[in-house]
C-alpha positions, 0 to 999 in steps of 0.5 A: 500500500502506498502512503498517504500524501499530505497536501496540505503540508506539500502546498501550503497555499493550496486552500485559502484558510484552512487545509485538511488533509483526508486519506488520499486527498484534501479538503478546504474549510473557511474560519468562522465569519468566512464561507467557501467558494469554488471549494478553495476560496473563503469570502467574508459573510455579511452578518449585518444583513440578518434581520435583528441582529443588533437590539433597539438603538444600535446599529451593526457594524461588518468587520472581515469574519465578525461583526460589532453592534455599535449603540445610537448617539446619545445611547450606550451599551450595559452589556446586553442592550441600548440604553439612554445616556443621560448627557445632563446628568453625565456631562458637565457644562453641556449647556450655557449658563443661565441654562437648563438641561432637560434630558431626553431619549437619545438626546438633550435640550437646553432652554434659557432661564426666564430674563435671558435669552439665547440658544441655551447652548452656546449662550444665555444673555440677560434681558433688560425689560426696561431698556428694551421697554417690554416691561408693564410698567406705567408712567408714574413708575420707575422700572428697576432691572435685576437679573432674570426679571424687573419690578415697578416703583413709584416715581417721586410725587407718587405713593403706592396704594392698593398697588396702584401709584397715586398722586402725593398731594403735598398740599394737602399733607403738610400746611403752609408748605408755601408760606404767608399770601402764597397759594400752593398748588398741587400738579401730577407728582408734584406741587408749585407755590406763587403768591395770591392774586393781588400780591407779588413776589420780591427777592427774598421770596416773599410776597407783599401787597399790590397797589392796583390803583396806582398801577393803573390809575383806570382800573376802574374806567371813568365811571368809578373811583380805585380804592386799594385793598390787601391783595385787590381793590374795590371800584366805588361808582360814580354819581349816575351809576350802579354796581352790578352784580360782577363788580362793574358800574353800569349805567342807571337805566332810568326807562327800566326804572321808572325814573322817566317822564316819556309816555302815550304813544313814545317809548323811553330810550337809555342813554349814558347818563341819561335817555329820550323818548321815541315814537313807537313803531306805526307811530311818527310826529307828523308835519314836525309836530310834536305828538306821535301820530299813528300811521296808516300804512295800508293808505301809504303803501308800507303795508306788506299784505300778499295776494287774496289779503286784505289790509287793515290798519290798527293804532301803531299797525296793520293787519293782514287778513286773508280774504274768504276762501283763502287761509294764512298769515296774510303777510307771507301766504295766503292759500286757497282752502278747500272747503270741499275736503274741510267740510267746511261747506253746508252742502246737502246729502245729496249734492256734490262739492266743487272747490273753487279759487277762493269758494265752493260750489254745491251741486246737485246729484243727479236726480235732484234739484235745487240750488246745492243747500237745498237738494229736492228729488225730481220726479222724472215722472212728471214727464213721462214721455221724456223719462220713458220709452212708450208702453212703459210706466214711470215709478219715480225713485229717490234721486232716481226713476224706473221703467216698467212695461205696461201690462200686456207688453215686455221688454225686448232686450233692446235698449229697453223697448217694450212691445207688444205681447201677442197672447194669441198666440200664447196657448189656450187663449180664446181657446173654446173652439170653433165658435171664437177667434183671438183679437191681439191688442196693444196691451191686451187681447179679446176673445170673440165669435167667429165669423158666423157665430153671436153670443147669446144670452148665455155668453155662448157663441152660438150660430147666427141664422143669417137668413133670417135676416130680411134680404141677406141676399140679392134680389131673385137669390135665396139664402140658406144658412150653414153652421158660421156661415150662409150662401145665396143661390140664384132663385130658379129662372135665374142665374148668375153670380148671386153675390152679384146679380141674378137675372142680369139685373144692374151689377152696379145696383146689386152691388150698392145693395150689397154693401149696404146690407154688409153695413147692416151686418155690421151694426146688427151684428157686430160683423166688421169691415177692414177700414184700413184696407178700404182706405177709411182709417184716414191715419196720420202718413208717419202712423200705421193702421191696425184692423179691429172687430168693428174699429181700428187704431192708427199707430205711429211709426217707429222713430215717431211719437204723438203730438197729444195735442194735434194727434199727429206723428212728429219725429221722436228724438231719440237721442234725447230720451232714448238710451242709444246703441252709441258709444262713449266715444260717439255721439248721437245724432237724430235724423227723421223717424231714427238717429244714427251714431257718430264718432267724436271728434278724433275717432274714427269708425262707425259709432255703434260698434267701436270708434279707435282714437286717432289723437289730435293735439288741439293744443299744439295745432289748434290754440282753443285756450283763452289767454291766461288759460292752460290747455291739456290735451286728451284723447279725441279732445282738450280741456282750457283751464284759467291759470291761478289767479284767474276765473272764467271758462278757459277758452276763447268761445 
């Protein structure tokens, strides 16, 4: 067997740290912080980079094959772990002085004491407040530094009291600080002395007496006399004079005093030493007489009276007085009342108040008269045909009137015309058939026998034999009678027309004798012609004709009345009674048997339906007001109105 060869003592460089032989071979192995590679090299093993490995507050540190864990700043190692290191408490002079040290983790702060200022590291410099005027300290106070703070200390003058520094008053505290006719005086934190009025200081700071009478000889001006006194003077007045209550002498006032011989119409005037006597105001001497005399000033023209016043003099005067209808002082104004608003008028109930320039006037409401004081109704009634349409009745009311159709008509909506009712044509009127007939009449209407039929004494309608009337029928005709009715035949041997002729006798005999047997008829048995249509009537030409049983009536055409005097149809004025179908803006106009509507003046259309305004100015173009008036237009017209202080109608017509 051949030995073993030791690699490791042949080739000492054969591993990079370690060599350990092996029987026939070798291995290579690291030290401990080292790990192999490539089986020969040994590289170093960061420990650094396992989580933890190091404790709270410190930091690892790699080194070749180890490691270390080195504390944080401000911490140190007990052997096991961080902990805080107390720089305050270990190192002296860490901070300035004048400072504190506060400890904290991991570090410390240093704070200057109160009164210093500064870093706290480095420096801590003391604060003056005084200088720097930080202090709270007021006016009557000294501020007095020490180190680290200040205090307040009253100035000279002043004491403390309760803390608060009040003003020393020397005066006061000690008596006679001054000395003798000196007045002490008291100031903020001190006191003055100086000699008392009348008095003046010498060189040996005294004060003596000063003679103001000989200083000023007219102290006390012309109208007194000076007298010296210990520290003053007194002024003694002279004759003619008094001392006031100021010390002045002043003038005798011989008008206030009664000392005075002025009077009637005079007032006393003062003067030095004496007074005059002068004519009151509204008073003068007249022709240089010697006596006040009063003076008209209403008669001079001096008086001041405005417009609508009346002057009126009054001793030493004058009044003003504004005239009726106007109120004021009459000196500065005078203005018109309106009595209207005042109530100051005796207006009746019933009437309007017009205010005036000056006055007022009343006048009667509609539907009254009188002269405005007195206000009676009218009766619109009296009048009847001017107060409503025909056909109708009159009910006169206070201030007022009513129109009522007559019975038997009504109204037709139209303006308020009241026509006729036809009841005949209203059901069962006359209705007993067939022996009556229903006759319509203005206002009413008669049920009478048909044609043929007669009432007998009963009130029946009963059949009239005709024939038994003496020759109902013509000559060489006989009658036969029928129910209402008869008929005429030509008697045998004759012919012809039996209402005419029988046998070609005369026609115009025949016919003679046939309307008078018609007339017979109709005064026997109330049977009846048409006059109207036989032209009798004799009805006025602006009337209509209306057949009745036996009679006939003439009524004026519409837009006519009757004349109840002359019974003839004139033209009726329905513009006048009537209410129209014309607008407000139209006026109507009447024209014979009807009116028509025209549009005002400025308007246009046709007057009953609608008139459009085309504005006029009349004003401008036109000049309708009166000198000294105003006109003020308006649509389709204007009004002139005098100006104030004028009266009249306004324009020039």
């Amino acid at each position: 067997i051949s030995p073993d060869i030791n690699e490791c003592s042949r080739d000492v460089f054969i591993c990079d740290q370690r060599c350990v032989n092996t029987f026939g071979s070798y291995e290579c192995a690291c030290f401990t912080g080292y790990s192999i590679a490539n089986n020969s090299t040994c590289t170093d093993v960061n420990e650094c980079l396992a989580p933890g490995i190091c404790g709270l507050y410190s930091v690892c540190v790699n080194t070749e094959g180890s490691f270390y864990c080195e504390c944080d700043e401000g911490f140190v190692t007990d052997g096991e772990a961080c902990i805080d290191f107390d720089e305050c408490k270990n190192v002296l002079y860490l901070c300035a002085r004048n400072a504190t040290c506060d400890n904290t983790v991991g570090g410390f702060e240093c704070q200057c004491l109160p009164g210093f200022v500064g870093d706290g590291i480095t420096k801590c410099e003391y604060i003056n407040e005084c200088m720097y005027r930080t202090h709270t300290c007021t006016a009557v106070q000294n501020c007095v530094n020490y180190p680290g703070g200040y205090s307040c200390q009253c100035i000279t003058g002043y004491e403390d009291v309760n803390g608060y520094c009040v003003d020393i008053d020397e005066c006061r505290q000690v008596r006679g600080i001054c000395g003798t006719n000196k007045t002490c005086t008291n100031s903020v934190g001190s006191y003055s002395c100086s000699c008392k009025t009348g008095f003046v200081v010498v060189a040996s700071d005294q004060c003596i007496d000063i003679d103001e009478c000989q200083e000023n000889p007219d102290q006390c001006g012309n109208v007194a006399e000076c007298r010296n006194t210990a520290g003053s003077y007194t002024c003694v007045c002279k004759d003619g004079y008094k001392i006031n209550s100021v010390g002045i002498c002043e003038d005798i006032d011989e008008c206030s005093s009664d000392q005075n011989d002025c009077s009637g119409k005079t007032e006393c005037v003062n003067t030095i030493g004496s007074f005059t006597c002068q004519c009151l105001d509204g008073y003068a001497k007249q022709n240089g007489g010697s006596f006040c005399e009063d003076i008209d000033e209403c008669s001079t023209g001096a008086a001041r009276c405005v417009l609508n016043a009346e002057c009126s003099n009054e001793p030493g005067t004058y009044q003003c007085t504004c005239v009726e209808g106007y109120t004021g002082d009459g000196k500065l104004l005078c203005t018109n009342i309106d009595e209207c608003a005042l109530g100051l008028t005796g207006c009746h109930t019933n009437a309007d108040c017009i205010n005036t320039i000056g006055s007022y006037q009343c006048k009667c409401n509609a539907g009254y008269t009188g002269d405005g004081f007195t206000c009676e109704d009218i009766n619109e009634c009296v009048e009847p045909t001017k107060a409503c349409l025909p056909n109708s009745e009159c009910l006169n009311t206070v201030g007022s009137y009513s129109c009522t159709c007559k019975e038997g008509f009504q109204e037709t909506g139209d303006q308020g015309f009241c026509e006729n009712i036809n009841e005949c044509l209203l059901p069962d009127t006359c209705s007993t058939p067939p022996a009556t007939k229903c006759v319509n009449l203005p206002g009413t209407y008669r049920c009478d026998c048909a044609d043929g039929f007669a009432l007998d004494n009963k009130g029946v309608c009963v059949d009239v034999d005709e024939c038994a009337i003496t020759d109902i029928c013509i000559e060489n005709a006989i009658c036969s009678n029928t129910v209402g009715s008869y008929s005429c035949n030509c008697d045998s041997g004759f012919e012809g027309n039996p209402s005419l002729s029988c046998d070609g006798k005369n026609s115009i005999y025949c016919t003679r004798i046939f309307y008078i047997k018609i007339l017979f008829l109709q005064q026997e048995f109330g049977k009846y012609i048409d006059e109207c249509l036989l032209d009798q009537a004799n009805c006025d030409k602006n009337a209509e004709c209306t057949n009745l049983i036996g009679d006939f009536i003439c009524s004026c055409k519409t837009g006519y009345e009757e004349n109840p005097t002359t019974r003839v149809c004139e033209d009726l004025d329905e513009c006048a009674v009537l209410p129209t179908k014309c607008l407000s803006d139209s006026v109507c106009i009447n024209t014979v048997g009807s009116y028509e509507c025209r549009c005002k003046d400025g308007y246009k259309g046709d007057g009953a339906t609608g008139c459009v305004g085309e504005n006029i100015d009349e004003c401008s173009t036109q000049q309708p007001c009166a000198e000294n008036g105003e006109c003020t237009n308006s649509i389709g017209s204007y009004t002139c109105l005098c100006k104030e202080g004028y009266t009249g109608v306004g324009d020039i017509s």
